[in-house]
C-alpha positions as CSV (number, residue, x, y, z in Angstrom):
1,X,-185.3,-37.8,79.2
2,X,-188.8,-38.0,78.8
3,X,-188.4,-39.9,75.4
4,X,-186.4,-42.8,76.5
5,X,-187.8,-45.9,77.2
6,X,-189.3,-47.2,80.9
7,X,-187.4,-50.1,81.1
8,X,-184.1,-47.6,80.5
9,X,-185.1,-45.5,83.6
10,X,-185.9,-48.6,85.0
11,X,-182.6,-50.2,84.8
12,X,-180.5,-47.2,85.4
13,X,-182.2,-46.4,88.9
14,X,-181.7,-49.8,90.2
15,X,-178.3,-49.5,89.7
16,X,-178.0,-46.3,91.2
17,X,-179.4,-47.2,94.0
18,X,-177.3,-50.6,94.1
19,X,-174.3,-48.1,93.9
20,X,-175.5,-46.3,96.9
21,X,-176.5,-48.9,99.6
22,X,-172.5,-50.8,97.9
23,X,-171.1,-46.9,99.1
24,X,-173.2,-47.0,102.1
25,X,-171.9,-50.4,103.4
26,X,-168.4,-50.3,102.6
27,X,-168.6,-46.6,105.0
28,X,-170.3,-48.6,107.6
29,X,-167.4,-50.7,107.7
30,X,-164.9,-48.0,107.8
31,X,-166.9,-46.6,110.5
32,X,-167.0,-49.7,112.5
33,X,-163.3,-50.3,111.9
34,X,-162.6,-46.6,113.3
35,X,-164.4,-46.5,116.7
36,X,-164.1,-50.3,117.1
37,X,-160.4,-50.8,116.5
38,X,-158.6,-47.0,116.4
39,X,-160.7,-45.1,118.8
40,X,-160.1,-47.6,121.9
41,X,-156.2,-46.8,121.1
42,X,-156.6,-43.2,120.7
43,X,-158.7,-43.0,123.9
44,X,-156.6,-45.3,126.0
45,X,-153.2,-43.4,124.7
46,X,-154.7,-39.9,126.3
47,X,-155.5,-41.4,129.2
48,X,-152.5,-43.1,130.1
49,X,-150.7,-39.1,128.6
50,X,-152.7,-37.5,131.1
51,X,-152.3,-40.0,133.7
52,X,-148.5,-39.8,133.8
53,X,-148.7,-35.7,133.6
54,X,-150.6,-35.4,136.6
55,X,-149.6,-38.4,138.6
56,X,-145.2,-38.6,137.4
57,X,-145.1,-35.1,135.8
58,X,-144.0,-33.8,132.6
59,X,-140.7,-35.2,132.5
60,X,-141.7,-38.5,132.7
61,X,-144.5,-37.8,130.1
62,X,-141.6,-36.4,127.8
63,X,-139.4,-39.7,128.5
64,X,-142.2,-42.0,127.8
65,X,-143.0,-40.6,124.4
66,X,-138.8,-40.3,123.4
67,X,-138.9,-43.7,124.3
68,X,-141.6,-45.3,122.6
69,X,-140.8,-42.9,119.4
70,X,-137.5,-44.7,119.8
71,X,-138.3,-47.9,119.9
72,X,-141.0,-47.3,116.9
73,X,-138.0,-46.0,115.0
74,X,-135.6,-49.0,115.7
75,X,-138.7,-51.1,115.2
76,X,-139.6,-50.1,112.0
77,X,-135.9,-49.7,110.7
78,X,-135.1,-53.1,111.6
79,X,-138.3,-54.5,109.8
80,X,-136.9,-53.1,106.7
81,X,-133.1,-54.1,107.1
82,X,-135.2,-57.4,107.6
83,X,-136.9,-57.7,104.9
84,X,-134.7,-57.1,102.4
């Protein structure tokens, strides 16, 4: 290490740290994309859960969710007969 030339040390920490701030940023974005965009679903989708629990009872929790797993089901089965 201590042989190689300055300009070799100096080329291979600036892309190092190139590499890092490029791995830093594209985090950032994954970041931003989860409590931006998935958290507000996730956090609005618990509330509305615990909402109908207390408010309509379990039942109607229970209902909701076979329902809406239904539909995503159908949804997503027609999409493929669709498609192809």
């Amino acid at each position: 290490m201590q042989a190689l030339d300055i300009d070799f040390h100096k080329t291979n920490s600036k892309t190092t740290v190139f590499a890092i701030n490029r791995a830093i940023r594209s985090i950032e974005q994954g970041m931003r994309f989860t409590m931006g965009f998935a958290m507000p679903i996730v956090v609005e989708f618990g509330l509305l859960c615990a909402m109908l629990t207390g408010f309509c009872g379990p039942m109607y929790l229970g209902n909701m969710l076979l329902t809406l797993g239904l539909y995503t089901y159908f949804t997503k089965s027609f999409s493929e007969v669709r498609r192809v």
